[in-house]
N, C-alpha and C positions, 0 to 999 in steps of 0.2 A: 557588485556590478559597477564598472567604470561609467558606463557610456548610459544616463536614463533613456535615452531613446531606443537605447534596446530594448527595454522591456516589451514582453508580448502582453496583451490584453487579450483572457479568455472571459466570454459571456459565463454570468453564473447562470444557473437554474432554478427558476422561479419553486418557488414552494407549491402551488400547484396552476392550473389555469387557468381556474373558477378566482383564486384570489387574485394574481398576478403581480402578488407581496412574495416575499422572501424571509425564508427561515433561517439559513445556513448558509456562509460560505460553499458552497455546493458549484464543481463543474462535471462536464463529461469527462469521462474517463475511456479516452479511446482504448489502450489495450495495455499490458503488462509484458516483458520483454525477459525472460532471464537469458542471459548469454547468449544473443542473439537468436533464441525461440522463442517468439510468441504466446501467450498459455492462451489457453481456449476460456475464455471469461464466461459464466453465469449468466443467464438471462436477467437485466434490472429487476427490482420490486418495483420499481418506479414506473409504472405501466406504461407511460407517458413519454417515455426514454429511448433510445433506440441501442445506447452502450451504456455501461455502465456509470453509476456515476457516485463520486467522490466527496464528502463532507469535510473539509477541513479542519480543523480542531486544535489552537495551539496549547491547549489545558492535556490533550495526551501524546504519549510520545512512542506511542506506537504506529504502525498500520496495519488498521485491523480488516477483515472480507471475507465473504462469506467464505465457510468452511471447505465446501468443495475446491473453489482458486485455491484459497492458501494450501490446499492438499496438492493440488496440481504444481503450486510452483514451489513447494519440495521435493514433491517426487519428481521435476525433472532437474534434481541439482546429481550431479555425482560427485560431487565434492562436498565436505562439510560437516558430511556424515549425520542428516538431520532426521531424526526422529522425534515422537511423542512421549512425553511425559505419563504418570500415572495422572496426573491433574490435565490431562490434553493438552500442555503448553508445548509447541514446538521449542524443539531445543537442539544448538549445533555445535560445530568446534569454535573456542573464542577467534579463530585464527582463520573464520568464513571469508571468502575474497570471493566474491562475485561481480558480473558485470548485469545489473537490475535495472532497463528502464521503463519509467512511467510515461506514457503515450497520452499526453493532454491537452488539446487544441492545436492537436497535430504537429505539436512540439514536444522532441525528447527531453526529461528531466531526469540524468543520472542521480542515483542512491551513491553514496558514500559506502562501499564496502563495509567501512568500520562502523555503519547504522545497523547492519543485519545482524550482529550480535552484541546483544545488552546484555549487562547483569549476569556477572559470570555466577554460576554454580555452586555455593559453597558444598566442600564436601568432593566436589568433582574431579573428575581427571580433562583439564581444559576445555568444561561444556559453559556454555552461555545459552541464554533463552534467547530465543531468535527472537527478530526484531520486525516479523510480520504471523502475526497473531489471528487466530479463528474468531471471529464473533458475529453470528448472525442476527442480532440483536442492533444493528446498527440503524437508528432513526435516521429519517428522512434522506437515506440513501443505499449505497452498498456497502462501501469503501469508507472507513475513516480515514485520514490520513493527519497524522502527527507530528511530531518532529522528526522521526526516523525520516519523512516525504518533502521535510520542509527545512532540510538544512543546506544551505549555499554547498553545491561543490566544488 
């Protein structure tokens, strides 16, 4: 980024609102965008929340959300050809091009096409493990979000 003054400043979210400390890099996560569709987001865990909301994590380098989203925003790709593993890992062509954005303080944050497929397949015929993963085990929020979420585009 050329110009600091452009930087946008989103409020994070407190860890809860009895302590009004902070756990986590943590913002709202207004909404998920594939190819100019919207996906229908999950209700937060975060009972306190009104959208979802995001942990950031620069130790992983995926983006991880709960199972039903990441089911949603493969089944509306028609390209890519993404399917499930026997291990439940989404997995697509190394050669996924997608337009993915993240809706975060009401600012658009494009995905790098080439973030949605990791780690190609050995063994495969041009399959990579996609690069937004099921896990609903994700603390103190919905969303983790990695390096795939946190690369300059």
């Amino acid at each position: 980024m050329d110009d600091p003054a452009a930087l946008h400043y989103i409020p994070v979210y407190p860890a809860s609102s009895v302590s009004g400390g902070y756990d986590y890099w943590k913002v709202p996560l207004d909404a998920i965008i594939v190819n100019q569709t919207p996906i229908k987001l999950s209700k937060s865990k975060i009972t306190s929340s009104k959208t979802a909301i995001a942990v950031f994590d620069t130790g992983t380098s995926l983006i991880l959300g709960p199972t039903p989203d990441v089911e949603a925003i493969y089944s509306s790709l028609s390209v890519g050809n993404p399917s499930k593993n026997t291990a439940g890992q989404w997995t697509v062509d190394c050669l996924l091009a997608i337009d993915l954005l993240l809706i975060v303080g009401g600012r658009p944050y494009p995905i790098h096409p080439l973030d949605l497929a990791w780690d190609k397949i050995s063994d495969s015929q041009g399959r990579c493990f996609g690069g937004i993963q099921a896990n609903d085990g994700v603390l103190s929020g919905d969303f983790l979000f990695g390096d795939t979420a946190m690369r300059v585009r």
